[in-house]
N, CA, C and O atoms as CSV, one atom per row, in Angstrom:
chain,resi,resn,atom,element,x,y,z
A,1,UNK,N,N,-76.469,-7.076,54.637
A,1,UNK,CA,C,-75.201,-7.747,54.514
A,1,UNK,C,C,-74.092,-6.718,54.672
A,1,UNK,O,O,-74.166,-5.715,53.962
A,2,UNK,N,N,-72.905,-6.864,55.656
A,2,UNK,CA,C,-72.190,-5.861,55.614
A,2,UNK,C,C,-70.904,-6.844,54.792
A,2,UNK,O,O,-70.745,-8.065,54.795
A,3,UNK,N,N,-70.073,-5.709,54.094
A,3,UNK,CA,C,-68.959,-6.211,52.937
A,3,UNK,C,C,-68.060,-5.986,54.490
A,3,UNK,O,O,-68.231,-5.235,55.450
A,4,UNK,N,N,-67.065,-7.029,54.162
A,4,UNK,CA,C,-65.983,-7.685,54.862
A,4,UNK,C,C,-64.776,-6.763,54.622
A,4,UNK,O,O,-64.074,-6.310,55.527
A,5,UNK,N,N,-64.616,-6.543,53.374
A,5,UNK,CA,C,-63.857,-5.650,52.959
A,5,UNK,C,C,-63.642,-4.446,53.631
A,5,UNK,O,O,-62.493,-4.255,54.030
A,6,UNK,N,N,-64.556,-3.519,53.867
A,6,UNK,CA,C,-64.958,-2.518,54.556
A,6,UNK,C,C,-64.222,-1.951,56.078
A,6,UNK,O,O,-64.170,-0.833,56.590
A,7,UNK,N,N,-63.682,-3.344,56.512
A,7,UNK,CA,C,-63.067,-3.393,57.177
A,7,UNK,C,C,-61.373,-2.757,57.134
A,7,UNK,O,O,-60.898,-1.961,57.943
A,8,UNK,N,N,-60.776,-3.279,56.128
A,8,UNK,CA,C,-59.875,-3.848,55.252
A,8,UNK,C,C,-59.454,-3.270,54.243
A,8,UNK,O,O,-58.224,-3.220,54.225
A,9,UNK,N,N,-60.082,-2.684,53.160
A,9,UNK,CA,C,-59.728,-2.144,52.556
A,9,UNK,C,C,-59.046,-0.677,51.836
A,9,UNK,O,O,-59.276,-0.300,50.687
A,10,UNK,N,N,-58.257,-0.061,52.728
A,10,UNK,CA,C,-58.711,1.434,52.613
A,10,UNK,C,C,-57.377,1.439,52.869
A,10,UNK,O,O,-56.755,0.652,53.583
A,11,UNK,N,N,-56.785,2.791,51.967
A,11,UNK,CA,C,-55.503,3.499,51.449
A,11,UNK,C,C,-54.847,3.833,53.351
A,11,UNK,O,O,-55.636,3.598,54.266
A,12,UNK,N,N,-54.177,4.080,53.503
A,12,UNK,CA,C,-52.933,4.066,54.784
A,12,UNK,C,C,-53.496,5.884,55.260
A,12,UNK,O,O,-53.291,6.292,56.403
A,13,UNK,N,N,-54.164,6.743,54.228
A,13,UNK,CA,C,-54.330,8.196,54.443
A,13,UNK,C,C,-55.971,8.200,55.024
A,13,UNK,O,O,-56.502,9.038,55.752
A,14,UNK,N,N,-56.541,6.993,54.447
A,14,UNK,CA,C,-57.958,6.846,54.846
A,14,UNK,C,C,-58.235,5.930,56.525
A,14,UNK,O,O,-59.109,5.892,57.391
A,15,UNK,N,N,-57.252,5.470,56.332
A,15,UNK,CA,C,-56.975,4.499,57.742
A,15,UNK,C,C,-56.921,6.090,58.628
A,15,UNK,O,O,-57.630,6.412,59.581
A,16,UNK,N,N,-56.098,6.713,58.113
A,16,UNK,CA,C,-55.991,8.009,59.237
A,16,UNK,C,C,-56.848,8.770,59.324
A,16,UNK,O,O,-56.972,8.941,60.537
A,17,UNK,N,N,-57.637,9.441,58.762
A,17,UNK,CA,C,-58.702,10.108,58.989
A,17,UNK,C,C,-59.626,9.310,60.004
A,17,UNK,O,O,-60.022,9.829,61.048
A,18,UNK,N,N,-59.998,7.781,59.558
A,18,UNK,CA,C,-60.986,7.319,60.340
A,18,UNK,C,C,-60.149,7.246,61.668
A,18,UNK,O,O,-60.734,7.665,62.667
A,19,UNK,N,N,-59.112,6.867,61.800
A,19,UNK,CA,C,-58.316,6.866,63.274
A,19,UNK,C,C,-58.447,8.686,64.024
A,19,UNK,O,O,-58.315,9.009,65.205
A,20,UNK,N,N,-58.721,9.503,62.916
A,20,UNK,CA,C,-58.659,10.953,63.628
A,20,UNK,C,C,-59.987,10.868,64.182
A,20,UNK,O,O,-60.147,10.937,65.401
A,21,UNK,N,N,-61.010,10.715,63.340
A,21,UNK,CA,C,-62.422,10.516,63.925
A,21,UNK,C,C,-63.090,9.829,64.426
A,21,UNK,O,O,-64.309,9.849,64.253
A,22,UNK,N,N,-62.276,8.746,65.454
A,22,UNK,CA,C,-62.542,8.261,66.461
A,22,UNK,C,C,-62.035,8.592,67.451
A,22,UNK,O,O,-62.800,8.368,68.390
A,23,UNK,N,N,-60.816,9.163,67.862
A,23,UNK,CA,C,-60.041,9.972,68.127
A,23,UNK,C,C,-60.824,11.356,68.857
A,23,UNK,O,O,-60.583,11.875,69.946
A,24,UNK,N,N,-61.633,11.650,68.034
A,24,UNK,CA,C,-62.513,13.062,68.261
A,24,UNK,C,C,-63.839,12.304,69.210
A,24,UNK,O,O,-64.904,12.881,68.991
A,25,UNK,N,N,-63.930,11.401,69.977
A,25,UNK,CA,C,-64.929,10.674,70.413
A,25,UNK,C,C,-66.137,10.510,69.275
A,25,UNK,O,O,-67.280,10.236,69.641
A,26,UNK,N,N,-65.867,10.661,68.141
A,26,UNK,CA,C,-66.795,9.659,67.085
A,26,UNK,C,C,-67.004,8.274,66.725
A,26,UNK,O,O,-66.846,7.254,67.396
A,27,UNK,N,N,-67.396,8.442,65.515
A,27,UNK,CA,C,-67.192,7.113,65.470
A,27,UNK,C,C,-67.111,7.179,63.711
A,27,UNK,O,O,-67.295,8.238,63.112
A,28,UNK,N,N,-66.774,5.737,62.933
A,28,UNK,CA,C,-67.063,5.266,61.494
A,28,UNK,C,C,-68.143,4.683,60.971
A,28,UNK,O,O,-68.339,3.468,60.977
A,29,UNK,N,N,-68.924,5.568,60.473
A,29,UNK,CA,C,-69.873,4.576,60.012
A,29,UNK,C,C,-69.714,4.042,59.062
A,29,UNK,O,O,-68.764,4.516,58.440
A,30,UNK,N,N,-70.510,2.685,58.261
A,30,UNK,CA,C,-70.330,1.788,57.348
A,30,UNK,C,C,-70.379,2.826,56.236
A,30,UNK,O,O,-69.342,2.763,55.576
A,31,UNK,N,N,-71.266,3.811,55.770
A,31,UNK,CA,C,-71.780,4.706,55.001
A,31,UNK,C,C,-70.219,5.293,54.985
A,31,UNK,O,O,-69.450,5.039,54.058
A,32,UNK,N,N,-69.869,6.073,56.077
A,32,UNK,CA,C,-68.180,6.387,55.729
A,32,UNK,C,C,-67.360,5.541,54.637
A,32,UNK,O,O,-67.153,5.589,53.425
A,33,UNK,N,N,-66.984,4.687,55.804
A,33,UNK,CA,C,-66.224,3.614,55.217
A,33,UNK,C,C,-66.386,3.371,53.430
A,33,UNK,O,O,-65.485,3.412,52.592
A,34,UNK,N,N,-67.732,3.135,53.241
A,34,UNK,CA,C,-68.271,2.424,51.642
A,34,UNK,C,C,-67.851,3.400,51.125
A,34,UNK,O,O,-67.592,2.978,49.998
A,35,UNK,N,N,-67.573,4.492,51.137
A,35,UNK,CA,C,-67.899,5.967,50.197
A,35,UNK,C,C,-66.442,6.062,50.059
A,35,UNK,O,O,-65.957,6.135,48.930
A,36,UNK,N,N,-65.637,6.069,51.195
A,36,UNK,CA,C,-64.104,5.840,50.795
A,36,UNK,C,C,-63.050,4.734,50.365
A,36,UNK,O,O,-61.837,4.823,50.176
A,37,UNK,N,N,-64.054,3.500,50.260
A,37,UNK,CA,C,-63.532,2.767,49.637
A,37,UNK,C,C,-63.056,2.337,47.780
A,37,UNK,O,O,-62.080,1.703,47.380
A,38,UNK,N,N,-64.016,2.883,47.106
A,38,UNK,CA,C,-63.619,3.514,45.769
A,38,UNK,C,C,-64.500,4.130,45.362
A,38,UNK,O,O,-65.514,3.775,44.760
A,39,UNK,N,N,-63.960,5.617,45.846
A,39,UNK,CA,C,-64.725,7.030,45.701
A,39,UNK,C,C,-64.777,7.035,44.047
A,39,UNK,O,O,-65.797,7.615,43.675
A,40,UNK,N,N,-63.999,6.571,42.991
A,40,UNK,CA,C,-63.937,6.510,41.981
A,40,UNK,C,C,-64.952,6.207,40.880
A,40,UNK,O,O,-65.180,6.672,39.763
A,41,UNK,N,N,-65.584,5.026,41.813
A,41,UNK,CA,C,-66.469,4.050,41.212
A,41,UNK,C,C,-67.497,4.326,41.654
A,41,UNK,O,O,-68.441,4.575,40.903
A,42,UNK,N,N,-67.626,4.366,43.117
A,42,UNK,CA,C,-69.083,4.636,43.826
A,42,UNK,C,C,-69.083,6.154,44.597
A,42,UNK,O,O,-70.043,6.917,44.498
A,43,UNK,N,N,-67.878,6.471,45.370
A,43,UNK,CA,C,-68.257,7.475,46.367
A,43,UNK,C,C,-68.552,8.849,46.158
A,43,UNK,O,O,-68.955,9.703,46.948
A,44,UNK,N,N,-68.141,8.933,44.351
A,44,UNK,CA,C,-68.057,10.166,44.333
A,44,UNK,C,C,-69.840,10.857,43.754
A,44,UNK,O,O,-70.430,11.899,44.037
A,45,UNK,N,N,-70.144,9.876,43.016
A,45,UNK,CA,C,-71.042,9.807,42.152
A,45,UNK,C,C,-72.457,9.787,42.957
A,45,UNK,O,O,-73.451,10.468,42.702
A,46,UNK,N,N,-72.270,8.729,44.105
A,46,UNK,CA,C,-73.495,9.024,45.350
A,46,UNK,C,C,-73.219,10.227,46.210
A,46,UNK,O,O,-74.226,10.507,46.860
A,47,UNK,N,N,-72.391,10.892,46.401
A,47,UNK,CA,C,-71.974,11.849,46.902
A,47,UNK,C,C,-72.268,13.108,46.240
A,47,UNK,O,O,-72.111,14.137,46.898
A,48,UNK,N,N,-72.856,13.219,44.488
A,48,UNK,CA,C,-73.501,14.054,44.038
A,48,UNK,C,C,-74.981,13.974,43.957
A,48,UNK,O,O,-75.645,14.845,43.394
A,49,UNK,N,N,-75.597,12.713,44.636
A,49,UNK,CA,C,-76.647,12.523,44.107
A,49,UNK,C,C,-77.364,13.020,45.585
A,49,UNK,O,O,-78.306,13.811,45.621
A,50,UNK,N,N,-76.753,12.421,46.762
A,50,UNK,CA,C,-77.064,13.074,47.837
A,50,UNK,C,C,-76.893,14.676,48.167
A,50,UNK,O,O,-77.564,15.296,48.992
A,51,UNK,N,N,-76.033,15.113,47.486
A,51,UNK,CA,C,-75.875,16.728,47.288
A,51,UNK,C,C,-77.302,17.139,46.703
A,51,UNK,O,O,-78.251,17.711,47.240
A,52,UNK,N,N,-77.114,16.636,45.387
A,52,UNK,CA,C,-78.397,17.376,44.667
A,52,UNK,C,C,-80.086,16.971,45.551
A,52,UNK,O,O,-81.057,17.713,45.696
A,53,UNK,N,N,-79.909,15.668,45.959
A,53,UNK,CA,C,-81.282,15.342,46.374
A,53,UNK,C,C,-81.575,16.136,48.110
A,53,UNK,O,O,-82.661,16.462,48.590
A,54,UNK,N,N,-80.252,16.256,48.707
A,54,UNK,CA,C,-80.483,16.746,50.146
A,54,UNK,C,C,-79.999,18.590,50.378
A,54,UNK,O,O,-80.373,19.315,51.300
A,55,UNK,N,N,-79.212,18.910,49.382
A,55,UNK,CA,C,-78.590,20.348,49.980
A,55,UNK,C,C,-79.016,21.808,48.632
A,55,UNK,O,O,-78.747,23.010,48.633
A,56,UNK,N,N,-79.956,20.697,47.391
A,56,UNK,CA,C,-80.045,22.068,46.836
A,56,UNK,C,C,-81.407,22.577,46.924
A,56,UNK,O,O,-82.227,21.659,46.940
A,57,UNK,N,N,-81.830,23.554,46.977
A,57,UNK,CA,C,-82.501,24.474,46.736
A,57,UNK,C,C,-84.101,23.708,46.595
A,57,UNK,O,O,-84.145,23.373,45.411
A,58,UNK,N,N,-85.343,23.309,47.225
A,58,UNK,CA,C,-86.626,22.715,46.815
A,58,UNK,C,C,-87.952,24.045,47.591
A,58,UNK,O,O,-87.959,24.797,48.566
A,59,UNK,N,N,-88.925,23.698,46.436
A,59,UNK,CA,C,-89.496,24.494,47.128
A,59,UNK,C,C,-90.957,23.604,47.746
A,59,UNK,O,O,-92.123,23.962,47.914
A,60,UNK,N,N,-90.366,22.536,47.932
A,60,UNK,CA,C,-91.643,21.655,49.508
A,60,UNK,C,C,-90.710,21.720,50.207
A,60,UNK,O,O,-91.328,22.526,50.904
A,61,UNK,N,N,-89.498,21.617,50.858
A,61,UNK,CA,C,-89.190,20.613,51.991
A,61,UNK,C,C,-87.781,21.945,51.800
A,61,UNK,O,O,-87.304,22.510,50.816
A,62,UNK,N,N,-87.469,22.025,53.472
A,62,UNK,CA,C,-86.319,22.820,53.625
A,62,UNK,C,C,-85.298,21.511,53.557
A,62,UNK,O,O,-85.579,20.339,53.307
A,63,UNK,N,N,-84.110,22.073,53.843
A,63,UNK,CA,C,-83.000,21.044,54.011
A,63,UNK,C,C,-82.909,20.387,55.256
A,63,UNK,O,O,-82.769,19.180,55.061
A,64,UNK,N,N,-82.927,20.637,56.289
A,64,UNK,CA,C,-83.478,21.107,57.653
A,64,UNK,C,C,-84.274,19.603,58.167
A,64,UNK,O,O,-84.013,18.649,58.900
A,65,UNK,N,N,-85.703,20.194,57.040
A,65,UNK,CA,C,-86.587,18.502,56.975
A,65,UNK,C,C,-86.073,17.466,56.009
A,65,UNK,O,O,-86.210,16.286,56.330
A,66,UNK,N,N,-85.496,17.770,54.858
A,66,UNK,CA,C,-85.384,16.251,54.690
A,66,UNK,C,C,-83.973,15.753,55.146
A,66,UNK,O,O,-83.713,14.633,54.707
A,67,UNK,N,N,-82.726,16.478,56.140
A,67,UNK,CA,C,-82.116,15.837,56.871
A,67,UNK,C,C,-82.961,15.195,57.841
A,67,UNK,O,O,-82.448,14.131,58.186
A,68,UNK,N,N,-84.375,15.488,58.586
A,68,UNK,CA,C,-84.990,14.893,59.581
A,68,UNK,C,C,-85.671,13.938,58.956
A,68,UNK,O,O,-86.202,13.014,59.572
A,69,UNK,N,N,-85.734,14.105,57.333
A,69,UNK,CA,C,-86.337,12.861,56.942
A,69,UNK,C,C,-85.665,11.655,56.569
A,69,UNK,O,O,-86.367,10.669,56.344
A,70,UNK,N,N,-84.228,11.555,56.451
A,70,UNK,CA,C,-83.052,11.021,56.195
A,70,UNK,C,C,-82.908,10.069,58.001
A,70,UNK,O,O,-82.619,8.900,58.255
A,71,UNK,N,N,-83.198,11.021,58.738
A,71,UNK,CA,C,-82.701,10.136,59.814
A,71,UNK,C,C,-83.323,9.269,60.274
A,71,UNK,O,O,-82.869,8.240,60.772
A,72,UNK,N,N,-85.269,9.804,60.083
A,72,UNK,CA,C,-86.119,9.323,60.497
A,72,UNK,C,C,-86.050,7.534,59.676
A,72,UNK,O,O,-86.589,6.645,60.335
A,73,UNK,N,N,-85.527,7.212,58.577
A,73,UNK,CA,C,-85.774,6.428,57.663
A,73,UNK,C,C,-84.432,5.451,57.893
A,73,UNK,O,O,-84.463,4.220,57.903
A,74,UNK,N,N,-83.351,6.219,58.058
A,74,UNK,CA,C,-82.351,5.050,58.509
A,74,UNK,C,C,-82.798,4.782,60.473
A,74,UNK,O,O,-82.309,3.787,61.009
A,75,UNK,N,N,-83.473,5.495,61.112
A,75,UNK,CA,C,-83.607,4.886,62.380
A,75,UNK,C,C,-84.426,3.427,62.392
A,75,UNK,O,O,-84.332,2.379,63.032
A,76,UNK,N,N,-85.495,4.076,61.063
A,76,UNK,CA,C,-86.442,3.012,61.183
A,76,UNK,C,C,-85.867,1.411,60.741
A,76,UNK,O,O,-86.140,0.296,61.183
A,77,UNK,N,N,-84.581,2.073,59.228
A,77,UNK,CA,C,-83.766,1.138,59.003
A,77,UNK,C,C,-82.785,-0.130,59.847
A,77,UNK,O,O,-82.231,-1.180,59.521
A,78,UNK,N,N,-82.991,0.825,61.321
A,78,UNK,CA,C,-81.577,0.580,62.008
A,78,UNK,C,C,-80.365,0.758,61.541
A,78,UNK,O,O,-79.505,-0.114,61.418
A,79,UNK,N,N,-80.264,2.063,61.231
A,79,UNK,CA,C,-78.964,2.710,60.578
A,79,UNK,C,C,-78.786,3.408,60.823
A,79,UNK,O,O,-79.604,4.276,60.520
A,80,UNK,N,N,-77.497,3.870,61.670
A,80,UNK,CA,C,-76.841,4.876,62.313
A,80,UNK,C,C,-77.033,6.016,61.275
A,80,UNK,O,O,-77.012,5.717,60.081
A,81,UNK,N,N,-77.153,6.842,61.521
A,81,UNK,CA,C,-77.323,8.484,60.585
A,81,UNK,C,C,-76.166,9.505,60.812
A,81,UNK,O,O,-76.188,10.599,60.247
């Protein structure tokens, strides 16, 4: 289900960034979008959890692989990475 909102909802400074990074031949993903919509409530808090689970320090898996395992799982999702 994608939120409607998502579209729609976002501060006049966040409208600009995503306008810069399309701009840069990118693009927005929904994952963007959700995370800046209330970083307060949600974005900031998944934004530590993906830190700790993807960028610190493990001793199975470099960072390296579980970014390849991150992508492998939203491809399968059909989710842009």
């Amino acid at each position: 289900m994608r939120l409607q909102i998502l579209e729609s909802g976002h501060s006049y400074e966040q409208k600009l960034a995503f306008q810069r990074m399309l701009e840069r031949g990118g693009r927005v993903s929904d994952m963007t979008r959700l995370l800046a919509y209330r970083p307060a409530f949600f974005g900031m808090a998944f934004s530590a959890f993906v830190d700790a689970t993807q960028h610190q320090p493990s001793a199975e898996w470099t960072q390296g692989e579980r970014e390849l395992f991150a992508a492998f799982v939203s491809r399968l999702n059909q989710c842009v990475y």
